[in-house]
C-alpha positions in Angstrom: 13.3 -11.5 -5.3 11.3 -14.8 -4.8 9.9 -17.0 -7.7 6.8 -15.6 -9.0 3.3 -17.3 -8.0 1.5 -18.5 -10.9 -1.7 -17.6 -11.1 -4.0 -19.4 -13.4 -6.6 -17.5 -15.8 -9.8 -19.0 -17.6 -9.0 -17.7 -21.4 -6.1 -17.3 -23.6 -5.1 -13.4 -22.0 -6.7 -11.5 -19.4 -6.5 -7.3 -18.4 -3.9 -6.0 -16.4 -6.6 -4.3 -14.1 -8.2 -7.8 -13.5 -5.2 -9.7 -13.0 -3.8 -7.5 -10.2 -7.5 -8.4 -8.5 -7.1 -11.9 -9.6 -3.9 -12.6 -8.2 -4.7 -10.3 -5.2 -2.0 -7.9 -5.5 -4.7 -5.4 -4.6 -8.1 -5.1 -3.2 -10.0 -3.5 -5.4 -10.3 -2.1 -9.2 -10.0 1.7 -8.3 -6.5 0.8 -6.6 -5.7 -1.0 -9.9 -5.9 2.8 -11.5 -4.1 4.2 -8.8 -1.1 1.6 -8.6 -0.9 1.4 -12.9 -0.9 4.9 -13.3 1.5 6.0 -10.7 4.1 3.4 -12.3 4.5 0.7 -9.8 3.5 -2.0 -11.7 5.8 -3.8 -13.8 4.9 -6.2 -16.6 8.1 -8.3 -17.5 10.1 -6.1 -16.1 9.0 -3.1 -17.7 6.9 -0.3 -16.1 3.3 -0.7 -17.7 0.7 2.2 -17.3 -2.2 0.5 -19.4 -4.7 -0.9 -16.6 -6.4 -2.6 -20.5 -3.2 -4.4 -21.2 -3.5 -7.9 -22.4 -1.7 -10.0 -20.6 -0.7 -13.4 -22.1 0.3 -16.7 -20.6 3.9 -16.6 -19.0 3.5 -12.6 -18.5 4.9 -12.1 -15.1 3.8 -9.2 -13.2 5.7 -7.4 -10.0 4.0 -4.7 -8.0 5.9 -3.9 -4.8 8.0 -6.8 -4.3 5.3 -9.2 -5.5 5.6 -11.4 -8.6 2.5 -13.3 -10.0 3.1 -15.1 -13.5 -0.3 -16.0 -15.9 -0.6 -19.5 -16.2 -3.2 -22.1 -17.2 
């Protein structure tokens, strides 16, 4: 799998939901709910079904194929 793309975020953590958006892995929030829930994405390499998740600087997140890593 390639390097992850780092994607840089305003605060100190962000949500999982708004990252996704953010790093546009998806389109929209309501696909956020549908792609978290069913199980695809991964936070550092474990499945993460919390769309609320606090995601912290270095985080990497994969959703089908697709690596984006929180940065500054």
């Amino acid at each position: 799998m390639a390097e992850p793309v780092d994607v840089p975020i305003d605060d100190e953590g962000i949500r999982l939901g708004q990252f996704l958006k953010l790093a546009n892995l998806i389109e929209s929030g309501s696909e956020a709910k549908t792609v978290i829930a069913s199980g695809l994405v991964r936070v550092n390499d474990e499945v993460e079904l919390r769309r609320g998740r606090q995601l912290q600087i270095g985080d990497v997140v994969t959703l089908a194929g697709h690596q984006a890593r929180v940065s500054v």
